[in-house]
C-alpha positions in Angstrom: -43.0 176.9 44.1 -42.0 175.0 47.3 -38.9 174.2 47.1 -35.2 173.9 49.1 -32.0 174.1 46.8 -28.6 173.4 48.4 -25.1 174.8 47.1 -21.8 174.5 48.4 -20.8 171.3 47.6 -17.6 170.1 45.8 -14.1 168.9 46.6 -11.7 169.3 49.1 -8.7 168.1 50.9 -8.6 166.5 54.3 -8.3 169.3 56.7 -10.1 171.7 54.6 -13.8 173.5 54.9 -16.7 174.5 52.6 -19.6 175.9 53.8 -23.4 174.8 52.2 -26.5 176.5 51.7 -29.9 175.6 51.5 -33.1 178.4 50.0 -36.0 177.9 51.0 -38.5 179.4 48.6 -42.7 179.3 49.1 -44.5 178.2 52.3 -41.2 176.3 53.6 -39.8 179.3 53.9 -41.4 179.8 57.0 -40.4 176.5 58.5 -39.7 176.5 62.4 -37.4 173.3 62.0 -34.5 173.0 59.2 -31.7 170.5 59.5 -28.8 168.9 57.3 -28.3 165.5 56.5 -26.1 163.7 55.1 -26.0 159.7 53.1 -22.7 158.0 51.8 -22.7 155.4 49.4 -24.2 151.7 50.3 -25.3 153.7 54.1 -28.3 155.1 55.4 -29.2 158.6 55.5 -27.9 160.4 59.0 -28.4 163.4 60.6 -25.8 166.2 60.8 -27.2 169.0 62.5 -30.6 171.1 63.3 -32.0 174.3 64.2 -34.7 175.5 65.3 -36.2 179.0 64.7 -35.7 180.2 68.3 -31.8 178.9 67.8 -31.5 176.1 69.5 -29.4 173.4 67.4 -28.0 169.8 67.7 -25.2 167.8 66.1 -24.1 164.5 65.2 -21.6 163.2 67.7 -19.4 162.4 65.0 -19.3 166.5 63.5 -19.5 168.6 67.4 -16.8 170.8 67.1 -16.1 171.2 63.8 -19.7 171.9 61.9 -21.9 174.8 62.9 -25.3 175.1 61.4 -27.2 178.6 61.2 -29.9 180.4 59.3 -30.6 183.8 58.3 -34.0 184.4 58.3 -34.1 187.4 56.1 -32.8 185.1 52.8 -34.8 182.6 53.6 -31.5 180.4 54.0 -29.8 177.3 56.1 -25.9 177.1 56.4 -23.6 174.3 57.5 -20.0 175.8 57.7 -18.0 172.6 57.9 -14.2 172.6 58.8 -11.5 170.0 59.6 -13.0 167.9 57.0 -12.7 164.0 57.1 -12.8 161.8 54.5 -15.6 160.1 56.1 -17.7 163.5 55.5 -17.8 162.5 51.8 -21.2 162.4 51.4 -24.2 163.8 49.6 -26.1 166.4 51.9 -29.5 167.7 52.2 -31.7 169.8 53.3 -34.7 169.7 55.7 -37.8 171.4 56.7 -40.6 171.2 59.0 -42.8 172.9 61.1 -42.2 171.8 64.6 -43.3 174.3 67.6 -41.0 172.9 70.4 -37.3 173.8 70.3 -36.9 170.0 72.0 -39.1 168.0 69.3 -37.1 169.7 66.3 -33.3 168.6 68.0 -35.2 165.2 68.3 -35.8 164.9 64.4 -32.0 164.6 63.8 -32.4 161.1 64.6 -36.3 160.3 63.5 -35.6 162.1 60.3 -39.1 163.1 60.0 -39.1 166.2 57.5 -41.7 166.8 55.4 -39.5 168.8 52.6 -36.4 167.6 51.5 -33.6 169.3 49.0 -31.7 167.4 46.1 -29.0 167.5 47.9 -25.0 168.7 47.3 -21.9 166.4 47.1 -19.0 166.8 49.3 -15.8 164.9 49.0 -12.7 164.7 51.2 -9.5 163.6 49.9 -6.7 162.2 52.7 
């Protein structure tokens, strides 16, 4: 079954981390391209960050510094580790896949948002 499921999610205070997850399971699984993403109530969906298989990433103006995104190939699994939380972080995030060849092409997709394979996503709240 193709499939991403995230994890991670829950609540936290301002000033406080979580780290997510995303599995990939069946062909995605081999995706050159994953990202996060993120959507807030009554706003559009925006990216966060995104790798690609050869380790290059990109961010989100708005989380450089404080999110890093990585993946470890052998479980078939995406992280964001997010610290120094906000209160404007609350969101819901998700998972993407795709299979893009150029390192350059996949940063670009954090803005165009074209994934084939999205996760449910998992819900992150900040308290101030």
């Amino acid at each position: 079954q193709v499939q991403l499921v995230e994890s991670g999610g829950g609540s936290v205070q301002a000033g406080g981390s979580l780290r997510l997850a995303c599995v990939a399971s069946g062909y995605i699984a081999s995706s050159t391209c994953m990202g996060w993403f993120r959507q807030a109530p009554g706003k559009g969906r925006e990216g966060v960050a995104i790798i690609h298989r050869s380790g290059t990433t990109n961010y989100a103006d708005s989380v450089t510094g404080r999110f890093t995104v990585s993946q470890d190939a052998a479980k078939n699994t995406l992280y964001l580790q997010m610290n120094s939380l906000k209160p404007e972080d609350t969101a819901m995030y998700y998972c993407a896949a795709a299979f893009v060849a150029q390192p350059a092409t996949c940063a670009a997709l954090l803005h165009t948002r074209n994934f084939h394979t999205w996760g449910q996503g998992t819900q992150v709240t900040v308290s101030s």
